[in-house]
C-alpha positions as CSV (number, residue, x, y, z in Angstrom):
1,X,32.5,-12.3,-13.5
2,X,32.0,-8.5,-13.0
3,X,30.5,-6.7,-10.0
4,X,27.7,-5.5,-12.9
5,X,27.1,-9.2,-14.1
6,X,26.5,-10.3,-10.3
7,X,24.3,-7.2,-9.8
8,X,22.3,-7.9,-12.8
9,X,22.1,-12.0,-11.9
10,X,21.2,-10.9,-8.4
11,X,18.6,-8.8,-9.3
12,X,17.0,-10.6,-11.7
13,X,16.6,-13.5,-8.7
14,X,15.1,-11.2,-6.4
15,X,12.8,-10.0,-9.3
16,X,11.8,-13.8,-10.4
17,X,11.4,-14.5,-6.5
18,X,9.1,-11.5,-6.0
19,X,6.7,-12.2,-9.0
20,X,6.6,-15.9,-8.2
21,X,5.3,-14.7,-4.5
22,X,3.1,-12.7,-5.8
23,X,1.5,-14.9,-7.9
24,X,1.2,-17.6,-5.7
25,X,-0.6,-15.2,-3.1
26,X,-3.1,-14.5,-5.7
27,X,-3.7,-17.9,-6.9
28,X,-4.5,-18.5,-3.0
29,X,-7.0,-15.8,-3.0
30,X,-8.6,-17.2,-6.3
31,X,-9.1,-20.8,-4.6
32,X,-10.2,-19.1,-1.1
33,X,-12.9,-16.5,-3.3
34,X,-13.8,-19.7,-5.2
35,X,-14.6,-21.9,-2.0
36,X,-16.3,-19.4,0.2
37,X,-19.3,-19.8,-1.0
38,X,-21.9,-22.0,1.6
39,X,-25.1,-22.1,1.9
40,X,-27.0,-21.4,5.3
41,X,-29.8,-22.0,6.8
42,X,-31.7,-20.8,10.0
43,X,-34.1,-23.2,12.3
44,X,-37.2,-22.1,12.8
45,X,-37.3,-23.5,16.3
46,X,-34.2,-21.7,17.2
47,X,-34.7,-19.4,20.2
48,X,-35.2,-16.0,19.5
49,X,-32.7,-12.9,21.0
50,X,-34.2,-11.6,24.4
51,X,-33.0,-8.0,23.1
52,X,-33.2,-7.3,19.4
53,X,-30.5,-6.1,17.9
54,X,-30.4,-2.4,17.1
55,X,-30.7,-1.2,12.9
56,X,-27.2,-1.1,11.6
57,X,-26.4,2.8,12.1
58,X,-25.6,5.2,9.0
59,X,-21.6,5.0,8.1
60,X,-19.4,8.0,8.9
61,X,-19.2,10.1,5.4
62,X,-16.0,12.2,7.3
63,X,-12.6,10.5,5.7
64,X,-10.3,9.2,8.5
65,X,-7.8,11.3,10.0
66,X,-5.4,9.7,8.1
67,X,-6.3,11.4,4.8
68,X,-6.8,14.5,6.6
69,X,-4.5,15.5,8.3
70,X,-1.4,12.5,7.2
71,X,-1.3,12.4,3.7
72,X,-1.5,16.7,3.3
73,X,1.2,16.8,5.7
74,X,3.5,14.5,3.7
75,X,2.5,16.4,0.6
76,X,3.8,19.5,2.1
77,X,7.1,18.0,3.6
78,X,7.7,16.2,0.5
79,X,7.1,19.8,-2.1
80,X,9.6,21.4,0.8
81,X,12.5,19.1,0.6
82,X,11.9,19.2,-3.0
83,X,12.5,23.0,-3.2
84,X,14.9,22.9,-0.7
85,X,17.4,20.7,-2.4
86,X,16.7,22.6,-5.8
87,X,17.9,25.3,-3.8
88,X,20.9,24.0,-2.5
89,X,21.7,22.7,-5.7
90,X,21.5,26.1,-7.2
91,X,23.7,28.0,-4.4
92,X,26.0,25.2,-3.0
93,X,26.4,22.9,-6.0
94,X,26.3,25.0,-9.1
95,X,28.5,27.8,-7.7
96,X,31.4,25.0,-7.3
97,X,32.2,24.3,-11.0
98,X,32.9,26.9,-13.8
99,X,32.8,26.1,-17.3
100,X,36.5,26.9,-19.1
């Protein structure tokens, strides 16, 4: 058997191993979404809070500082090691090899 054959029987395994987890996790989700229904009920006589609770306050419309500052960071590393590699290929690789 060739190191290509084993390659391609191992990763065919991982890939049958990976989509059988995955479906499994989301059969589990589909029986847990299923279920969670219940039905509640509150007593009447139940004591009442000695402090009611403050109104639910208006949600923060800023993103979190992860998509501000994070993700536009990586875009701009990510553009320059993109350019600098097409540069290095164009000065140190290219300029190796000439065509006879």
């Amino acid at each position: 058997m060739t190191s290509r054959n084993r390659l391609l029987i191992v990763g065919a395994l991982v890939a049958l191993l990976v989509s059988w987890s995955a479906v499994a996790t989301a059969s589990a989700f589909t029986q847990a979404e299923e279920g969670a229904t219940t039905t509640t009920t509150v007593d009447p006589n139940a004591p009442q809070p000695a402090e009611p609770a403050p109104a639910p306050s208006e949600p923060d419309t800023e993103p979190p500082w992860t998509a501000r500052y994070i993700i536009p960071i990586i875009v701009v590393v990510s553009l320059g090691l993109i350019v600098g590699l097409a540069v290095y290929y164009a000065f140190r690789v290219k300029g190796r090899y000439e065509v006879v």
